[in-house]
Each structure stands twice: as C-alpha cells, then as structure tokens.
N, C-alpha and C positions, 0 to 999 in steps of 0.2 A: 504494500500500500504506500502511494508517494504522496506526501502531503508537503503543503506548501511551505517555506518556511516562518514566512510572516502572517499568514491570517491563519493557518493551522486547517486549510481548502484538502479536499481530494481531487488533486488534479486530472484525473484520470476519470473522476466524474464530470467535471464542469469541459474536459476533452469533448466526453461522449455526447456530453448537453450540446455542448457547441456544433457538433457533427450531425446531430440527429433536427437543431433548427436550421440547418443549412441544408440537411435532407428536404425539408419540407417546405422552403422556399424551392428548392428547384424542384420540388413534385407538385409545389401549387401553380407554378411558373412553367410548365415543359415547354413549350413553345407557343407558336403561331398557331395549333391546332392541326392542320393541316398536316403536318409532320412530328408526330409526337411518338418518340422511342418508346416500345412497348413496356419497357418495367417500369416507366412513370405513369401509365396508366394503373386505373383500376380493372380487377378483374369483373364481369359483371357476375357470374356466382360462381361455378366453379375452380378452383385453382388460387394461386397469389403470386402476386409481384414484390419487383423492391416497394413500391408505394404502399403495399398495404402492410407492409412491417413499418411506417414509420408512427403514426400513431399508438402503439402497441410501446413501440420502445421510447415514445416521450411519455407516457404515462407510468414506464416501469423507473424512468429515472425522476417522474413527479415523487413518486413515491417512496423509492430511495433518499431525497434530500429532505422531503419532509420528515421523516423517522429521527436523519440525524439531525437537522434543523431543531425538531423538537425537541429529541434528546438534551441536545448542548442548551437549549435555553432553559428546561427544565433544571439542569445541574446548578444554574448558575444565577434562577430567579429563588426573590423570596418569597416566594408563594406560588400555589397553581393558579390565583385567581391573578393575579401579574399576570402571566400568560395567558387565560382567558381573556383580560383585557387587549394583549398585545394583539391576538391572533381576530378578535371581535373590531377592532381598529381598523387592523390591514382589511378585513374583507368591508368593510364599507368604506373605505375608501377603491380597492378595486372595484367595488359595485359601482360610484360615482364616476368612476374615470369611465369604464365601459358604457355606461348611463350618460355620459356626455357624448363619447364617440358614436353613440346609435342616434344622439341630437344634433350633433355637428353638422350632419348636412343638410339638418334642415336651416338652420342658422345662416348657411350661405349659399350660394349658387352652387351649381352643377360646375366643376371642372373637367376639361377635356382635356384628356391626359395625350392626345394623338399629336396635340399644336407641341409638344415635346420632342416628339420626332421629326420635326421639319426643320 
C-alpha cells in the first residue's frame, strides 16, 4: 500500500479514481456518433463492453473512500454526532449546488456550443 507522504492519500486509489473519471469522459464523449469504437458503446442486452464496466468501478471506488473517509474522521472526531453534523452539511450543500445547476439554465439563454468550432 503506497501512501502519500504528506496528507497520508492512497495513491493508488485516487490513480484508479483518476482513471476510471477519465474513462467516463471518453465513454460519455466517443465521438461524432457516426463512428463510435465498439467498446465505448453500450451493449443493448446481451454481453458487455469496456463502457459498461465503468460505472461499476466508480461506485466500487465511491465506496472504498467512503469506509476510509469515515473511518479516519471517526478516529479523530469528538463525537459521532460531529460527524453526523459534518456529513448532514456536505449533503445539503451538494443538494444546493446540483439544485442550482438543474436552475442554471433556466436563468440564462441557451448557449451554442457549435459557434466554438468555427
């Protein structure tokens, strides 16, 4: 296990994090449509591709950091209700940011994202 020297990180996890959202950028992005490499598609039911392992393996590694996430703040609060509070915080604030970005575009015009390629 390689851990970081100064935050005390598993590198080796925050690697695979980093691999597995850069999967999924190029599996939500494969191309023009038109010409799209077969393992960034989905299969329609029989069988699997590389795309349909990438969901799978961003939730095994949600679930990985959460345990030790927990863990370590556990050790090191004083109290559990501390961390109930901490973890009651973060998710309404997640709720609001995602609650703003589903408002956002009502707030302002449509942008064409095509005058970007010209």
């Amino acid at each position: 296990m390689i851990l970081s020297r100064t935050v005390g990180r598993l590198v080796s996890l925050d690697a695979f994090r980093g691999a597995v959202i850069a999967c999924m950028i190029l599996v939500n992005n494969p191309g023009n449509g038109e010409h799209v490499y077969s393992q960034l598609g989905h299969v329609e039911w029989h069988g699997w591709t590389f795309a349909d392992l990438i969901a799978p393996s961003f939730l095994w590694v949600i679930g990985v950091t959460t345990v030790l996430s927990l863990s370590r703040r556990l050790e090191n609060a004083p109290s559990h209700l501390s961390v109930l509070k901490h973890l009651l915080k973060r998710a309404l604030v997640l709720y609001l940011v995602g609650l703003g970005l589903a408002v956002f575009p009502i707030l302002l015009p449509p942008f064409d994202f095509s005058v970007l390629g010209k």
